[in-house]
N, C-alpha and C positions, 0 to 999 in steps of 0.2 A: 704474485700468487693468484691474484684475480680470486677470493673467494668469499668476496665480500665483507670480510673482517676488516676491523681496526689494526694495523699497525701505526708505531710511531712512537717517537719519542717525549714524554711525558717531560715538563718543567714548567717555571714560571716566567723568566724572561730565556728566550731560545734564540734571539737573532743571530747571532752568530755559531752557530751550529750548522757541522759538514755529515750528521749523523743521516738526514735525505739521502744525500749524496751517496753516502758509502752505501747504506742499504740497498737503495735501487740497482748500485752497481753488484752488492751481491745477489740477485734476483726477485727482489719485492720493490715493485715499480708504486704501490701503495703509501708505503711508507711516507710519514708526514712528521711537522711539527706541531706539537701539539699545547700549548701555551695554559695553563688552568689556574683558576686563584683557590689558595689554602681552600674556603669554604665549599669547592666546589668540586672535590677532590672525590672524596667517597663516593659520592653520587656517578660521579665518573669510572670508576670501576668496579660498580655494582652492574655497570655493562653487559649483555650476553653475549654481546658478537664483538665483545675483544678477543684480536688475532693473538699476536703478541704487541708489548710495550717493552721499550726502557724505558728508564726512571733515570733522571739528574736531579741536582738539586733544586730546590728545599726536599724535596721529597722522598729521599733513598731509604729514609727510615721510616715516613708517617706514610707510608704504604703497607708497611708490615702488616700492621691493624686487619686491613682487607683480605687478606691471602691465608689460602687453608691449608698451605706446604711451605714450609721455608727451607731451602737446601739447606747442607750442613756448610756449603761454600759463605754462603749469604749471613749462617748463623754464625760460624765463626767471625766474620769481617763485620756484624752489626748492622750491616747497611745491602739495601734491595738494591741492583741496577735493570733489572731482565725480568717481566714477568710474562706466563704465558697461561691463556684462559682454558681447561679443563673439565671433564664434566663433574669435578669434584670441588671448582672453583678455579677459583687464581694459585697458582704457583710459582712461585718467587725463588729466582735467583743469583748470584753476583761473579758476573764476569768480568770483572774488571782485573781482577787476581791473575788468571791465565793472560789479558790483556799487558799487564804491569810487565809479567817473567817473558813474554813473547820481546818487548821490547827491551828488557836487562839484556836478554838474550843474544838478540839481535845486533846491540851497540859491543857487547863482548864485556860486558861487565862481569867480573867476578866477585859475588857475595859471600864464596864462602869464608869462614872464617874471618871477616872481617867487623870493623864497629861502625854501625851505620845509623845516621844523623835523618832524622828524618825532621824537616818543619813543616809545622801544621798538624794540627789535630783534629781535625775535620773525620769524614767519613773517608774522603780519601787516601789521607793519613792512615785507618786502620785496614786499606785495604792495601798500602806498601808493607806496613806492619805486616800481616798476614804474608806477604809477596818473600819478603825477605826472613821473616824463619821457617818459609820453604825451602829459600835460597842455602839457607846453611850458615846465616848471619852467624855472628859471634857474640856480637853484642847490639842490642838496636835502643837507640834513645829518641827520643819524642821530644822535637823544641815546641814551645806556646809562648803564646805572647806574654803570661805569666804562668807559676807556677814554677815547679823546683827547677826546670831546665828549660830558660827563657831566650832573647833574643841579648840581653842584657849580660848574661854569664856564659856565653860561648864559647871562652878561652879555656873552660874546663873542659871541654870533647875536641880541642886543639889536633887529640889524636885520633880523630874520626877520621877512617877510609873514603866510604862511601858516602856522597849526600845526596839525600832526596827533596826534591821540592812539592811539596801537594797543598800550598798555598797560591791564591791567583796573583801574586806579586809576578809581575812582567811581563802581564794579560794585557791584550789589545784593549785599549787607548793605551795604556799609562806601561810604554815599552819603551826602550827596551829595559826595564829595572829589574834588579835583582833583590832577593830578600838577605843573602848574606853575602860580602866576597869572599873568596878561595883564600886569600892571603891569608884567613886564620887557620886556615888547614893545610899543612905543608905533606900529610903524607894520603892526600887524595890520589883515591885510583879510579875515580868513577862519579859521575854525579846524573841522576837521572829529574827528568823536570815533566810534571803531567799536564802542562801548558801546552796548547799545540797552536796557540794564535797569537802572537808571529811563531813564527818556524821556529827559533832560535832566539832565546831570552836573551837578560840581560845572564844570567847564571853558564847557560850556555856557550855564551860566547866568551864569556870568561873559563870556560873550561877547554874551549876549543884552542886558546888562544897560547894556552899551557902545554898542548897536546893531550888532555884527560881523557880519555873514552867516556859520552856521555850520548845523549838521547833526550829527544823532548817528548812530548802527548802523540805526537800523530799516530805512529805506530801505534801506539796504547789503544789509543781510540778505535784504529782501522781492525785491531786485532780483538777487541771486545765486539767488538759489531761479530765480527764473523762468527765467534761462539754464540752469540744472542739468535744471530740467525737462523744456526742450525737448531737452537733450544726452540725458535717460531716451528723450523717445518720439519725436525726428525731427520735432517739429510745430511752428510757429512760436507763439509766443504772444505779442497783443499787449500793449506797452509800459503800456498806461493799466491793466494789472489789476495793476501795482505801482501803482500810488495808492489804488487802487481796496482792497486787498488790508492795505496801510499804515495807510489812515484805518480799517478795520475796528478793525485790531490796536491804534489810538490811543485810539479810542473807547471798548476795552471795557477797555484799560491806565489811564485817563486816573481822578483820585479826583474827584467833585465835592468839594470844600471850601468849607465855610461858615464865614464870619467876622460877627463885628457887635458891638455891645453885650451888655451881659449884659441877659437878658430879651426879647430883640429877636425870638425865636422859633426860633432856629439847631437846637435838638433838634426841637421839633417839626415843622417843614420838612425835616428829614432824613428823620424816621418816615414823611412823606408822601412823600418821595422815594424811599426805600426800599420803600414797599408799591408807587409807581407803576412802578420799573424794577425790581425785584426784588436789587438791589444790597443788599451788608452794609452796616449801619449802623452805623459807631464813633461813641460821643459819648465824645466826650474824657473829660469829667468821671466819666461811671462808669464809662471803661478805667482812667483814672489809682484811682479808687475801687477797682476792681477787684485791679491790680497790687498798689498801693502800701496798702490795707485802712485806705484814710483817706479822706472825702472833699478836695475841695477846700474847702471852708468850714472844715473843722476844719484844715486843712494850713494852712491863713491865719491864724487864730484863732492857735490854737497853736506853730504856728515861723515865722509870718511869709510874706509874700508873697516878698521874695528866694529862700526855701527853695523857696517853691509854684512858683516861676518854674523853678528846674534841673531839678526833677522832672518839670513839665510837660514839658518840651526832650527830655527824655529816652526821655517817651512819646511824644513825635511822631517821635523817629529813627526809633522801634519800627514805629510805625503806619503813617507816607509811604513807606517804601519800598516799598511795597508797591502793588501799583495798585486800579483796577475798585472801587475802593470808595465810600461818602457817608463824607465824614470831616465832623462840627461841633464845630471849636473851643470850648475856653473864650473869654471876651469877651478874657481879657487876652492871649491866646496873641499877640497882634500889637506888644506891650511890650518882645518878644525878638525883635530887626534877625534873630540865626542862624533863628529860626523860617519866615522867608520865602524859603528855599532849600527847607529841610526840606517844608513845605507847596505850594512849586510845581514841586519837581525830577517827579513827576506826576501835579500838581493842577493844576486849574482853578479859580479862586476867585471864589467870588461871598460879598458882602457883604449883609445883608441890613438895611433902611432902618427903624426905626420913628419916632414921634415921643419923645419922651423922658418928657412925661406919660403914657406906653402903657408902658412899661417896668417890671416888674415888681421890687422891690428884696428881698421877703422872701427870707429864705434868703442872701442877698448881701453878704456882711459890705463889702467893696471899695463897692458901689453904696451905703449904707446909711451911708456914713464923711463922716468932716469934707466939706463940701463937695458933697455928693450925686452924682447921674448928671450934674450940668453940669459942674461943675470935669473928672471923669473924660472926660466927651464931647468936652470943650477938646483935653484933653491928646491923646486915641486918635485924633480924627478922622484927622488927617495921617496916622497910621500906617496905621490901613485903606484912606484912598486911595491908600496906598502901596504895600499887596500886596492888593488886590482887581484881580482884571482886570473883573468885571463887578456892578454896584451893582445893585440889586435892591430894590425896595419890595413892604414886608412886610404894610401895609394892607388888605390884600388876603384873603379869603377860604386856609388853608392849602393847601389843595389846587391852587389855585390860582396861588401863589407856586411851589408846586413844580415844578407844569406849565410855569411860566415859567423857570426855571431849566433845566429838562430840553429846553426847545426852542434855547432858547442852546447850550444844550452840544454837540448836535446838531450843531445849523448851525454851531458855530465847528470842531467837529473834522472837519466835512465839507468845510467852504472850505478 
């Protein structure tokens, strides 16, 4: 907007915030993070040449105080996310409601009529509350950590539809976890999650794994921005540049993950993917080397595959939470069922194909054992068609394979 105003998003710890991002791509190249401690709060928005602001937390509500208009959006929900400066003051509003129903919407959730389980009582809590008896809920119940409907007496909303998470349980570090599983809910139709870091909770992926219709934060987020936006500059902004704006932020969030046989080529179709998109390259084997000042061959050798198995798991918490990157497995990394959370909470997996007389054993103590790469092949296959989303043959010139991996990836984060 260049007009010398303040925009930006208002909080106390912001580092992991994509609200820069989205902004500037909806046209406020301004927009910033804006980091402030409690005490230092008011004086900050006694401001004149604030543009506009959101507001995140601690702050959604000790903003109120400052502001000489409170929408009826914002008064309903409790809680300020949008303010925008006026010559009457500050003007306070909450979009995150239109945000919420943009992405109900989107994933095909249907609220109406239904009993919907919300955890968390937070401010974002009562802005799914608000969302959903828009929706047409039927029934909405509120879990807290105490109080008449806890984490503790669940089996009582046994018959909840819909669940909503508005807790940061399966928030980047500590992913992919969830705060309840599915299994006490047998007649869910829907579960929505206001988490957008990783892609895909631990909630999510338990939903996914059922077939549920669900949804995380991105959309939420990408779709509260654009209302906020036009609340900054008075201009309407079409609907489709939240997709548009989403699959950006998926695409450059999302890991490529390589899986297959040992020898099968998984490092170096990384290296070739890595020089082709310019993405970081983790190969498992010489992060775990790196960390742990062992390779994987002597970690086998020497304390066993069991031992090699926790340590690997352990590097992979380290490594998947993380996005935008080529991650290549070890061959065995698919021997561990928890490893197929960890690897696709925001990875895409492609498996790569060779023939088994192409497969490389030196170096491999596991390929080189009683039984050779067939026995092991036996065993693995089922588990790779089991967390691969996309099979991939490796035959192929490197370069090659990579490019073909890269145009997949494309095309599925753009459909």
């Amino acid at each position: 907007m260049n007009d010398g105003k303040i925009y930006g998003l208002l909080g106390r710890k912001l580092g992991h915030s994509f609200s820069a991002q989205i902004h500037k791509a909806l046209g406020c190249p301004e927009y910033k993070l804006i980091e402030l401690e409690p005490e230092n709060l008011k004086s900050f928005l006694s401001r004149r040449d604030i543009g506009g602001l959101n507001v995140t937390i601690p702050y959604k509500r000790d903003v109120i105080s400052s502001c000489a208009y409170i929408d009826s959006g914002a008064n309903e929900i409790g809680a300020v996310n949008t303010i925008v400066l006026k010559s009457d003051g500050l003007h306070a509003y909450n979009t995150d409601k239109y945000g919420f129903e943009y992405a109900v919407n989107r994933a095909g959730i249907d609220f109406s009529g239904k009993k919907v389980l919300i955890l968390g009582s937070g401010g974002t809590s009562r802005t799914a509350t608000a969302a959903a008896r828009s929706l047409g809920a039927r029934e909405i119940v509120i879990v807290s950590r105490s109080g008449e409907n806890n984490y503790g007496n669940l089996d009582r909303h046994s018959d909840a539809e819909i669940i909503v998470n508005t807790t940061p349980v399966g928030m980047y570090p500590n992913c992919p976890a969830a705060p309840v599983s599915l299994d006490i809910f047998p007649h869910c139709t829907g579960v929505m999650d206001v988490v957008y870091n990783p892609l895909r909770t631990g909630l999510l992926l338990d939903a996914a794994s059922r077939s549920i219709p669900c949804s995380g934060g991105l959309y939420m987020l990408v779709a509260q921005a654009k209302a906020a936006e036009e609340l900054f500059t008075g201009r309407r902004i079409d609907d489709s540049v939240i997709d548009s704006i989403a699959s950006k932020l998926i695409l450059d969030s999302t890991n490529i993950v390589i899986i297959g046989m040992p020898g099968s080529g998984k490092s170096s179709v990384g290296r070739a993917l890595s020089k082709l998109t310019g993405r970081e390259l983790v190969d498992m084997d010489r992060y775990i080397e790196d960390e742990f000042g062992a390779s994987p061959e002597d970690f086998i050798l020497y304390r066993g595959e069991k031992e090699f198995r926790k340590i690997e798991t352990q590097a992979l918490s380290k490594v998947c939470g993380q996005g935008g990157r080529i991650i290549a497995t070890g061959g065995g990394a698919v021997t561990v069922p928890k490893n197929y959370r960890l690897l696709h909470q925001n990875g895409r997996i492609y498996c790569l194909f060779r023939p088994l007389e192409l497969l490389a054993t030196e170096g491999r103590p596991l390929s080189a054992g009683p039984g050779g790469l067939l026995s092991m092949y036996k065993i693995r296959k089922p588990m790779y068609e089991k967390f691969m989303d996309v099979l991939i043959d490796n035959r192929t010139p490197v370069r090659e394979t990579a490019l073909a991996i890269w145009r997949d990836f494309s095309e599925s984060i753009n459909n």
